[in-house]
N, C-alpha and C positions, 0 to 999 in steps of 0.2 A: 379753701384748702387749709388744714390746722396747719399752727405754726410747729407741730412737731412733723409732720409730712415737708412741709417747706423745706425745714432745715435739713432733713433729710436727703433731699433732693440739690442742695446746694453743696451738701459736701460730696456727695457720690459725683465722680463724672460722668460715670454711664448714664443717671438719671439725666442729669443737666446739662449733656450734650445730644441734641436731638440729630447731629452730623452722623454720633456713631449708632447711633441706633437704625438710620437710615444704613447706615455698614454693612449692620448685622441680619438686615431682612434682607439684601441684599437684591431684589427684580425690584425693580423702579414702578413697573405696572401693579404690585400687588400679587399679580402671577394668581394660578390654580393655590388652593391653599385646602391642604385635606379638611376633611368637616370634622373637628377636633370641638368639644364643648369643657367647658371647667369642667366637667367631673370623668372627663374622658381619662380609664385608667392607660398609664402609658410605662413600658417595660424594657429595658436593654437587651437584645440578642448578640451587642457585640460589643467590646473593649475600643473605648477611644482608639483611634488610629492619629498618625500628624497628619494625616491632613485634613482634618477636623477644622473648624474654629475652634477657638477657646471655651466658647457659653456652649456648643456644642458638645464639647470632651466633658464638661462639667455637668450635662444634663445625662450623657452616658453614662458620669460615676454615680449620681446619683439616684439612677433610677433602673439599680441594679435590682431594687424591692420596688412593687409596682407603686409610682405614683400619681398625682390628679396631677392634670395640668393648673388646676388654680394652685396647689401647692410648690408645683415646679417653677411657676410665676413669681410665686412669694418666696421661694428662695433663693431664685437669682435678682431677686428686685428690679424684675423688666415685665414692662406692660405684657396682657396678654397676646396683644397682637405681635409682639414680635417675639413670643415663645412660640407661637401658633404657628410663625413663620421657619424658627429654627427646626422645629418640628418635623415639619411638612418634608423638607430638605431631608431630613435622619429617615421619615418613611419612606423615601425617595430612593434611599439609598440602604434601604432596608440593615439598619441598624437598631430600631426601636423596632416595638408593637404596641397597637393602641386597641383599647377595646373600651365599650363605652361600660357603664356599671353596669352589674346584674340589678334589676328592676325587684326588691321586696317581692309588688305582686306575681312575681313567677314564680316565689319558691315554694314548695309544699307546703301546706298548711303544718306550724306546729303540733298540734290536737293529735293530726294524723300521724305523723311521725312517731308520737309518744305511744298511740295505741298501735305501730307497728312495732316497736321496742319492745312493748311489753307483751304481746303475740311470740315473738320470736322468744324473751324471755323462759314463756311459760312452757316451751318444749322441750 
């Protein structure tokens, strides 16, 4: 582990108490956990409410613009497992939407696009 992650980890609580983290996932078994991947885009349908958690209400403000979950990871600075978990809960309770990424290979070839452009263009 670099000694800049170390000390990272020493000054954050949340990193360096693995009690509250246990808090925050909150089913003891692990539980059903939606099939969510780092690049799974993830969107708010609804404004924090209180009774929210915390990292909750904060993954609502911020993902008013759609984001990855490895991004939403990286800016609450909590593993992915336990965003996957806070997650799961917010689909649960249909407050987010997740959708995975549009795949490159599915979109129309550009080539063809230009020569439909320029078709419509010419009339």
């Amino acid at each position: 582990m670099s000694s800049l992650r170390r000390a990272r980890r020493e000054t954050d609580p949340v990193l360096s108490d693995p009690e509250r983290l246990y808090v925050i996932t909150g089913d003891p078994d692990g539980g059903e956990r939606a099939a969510l991947d780092l690049v799974t885009m993830v969107v708010a349908k609804e404004q924090p409410t209180p009774t929210v958690q915390p990292e909750q209400a904060v993954i609502l403000w911020l993902c008013q613009a759609p984001l990855s979950v490895a991004e939403i990871s990286a800016y609450l600075s909590l593993p992915f497992s336990v965003v996957t978990s806070l997650l799961t809960e917010l689909l649960a309770g249909e407050l987010i939407e997740s959708r995975a990424p549009i795949v490159r290979a599915t979109l129309p070839d550009r080539s063809l696009l230009e020569a439909v452009m320029h078709g419509l263009q010419k009339l």
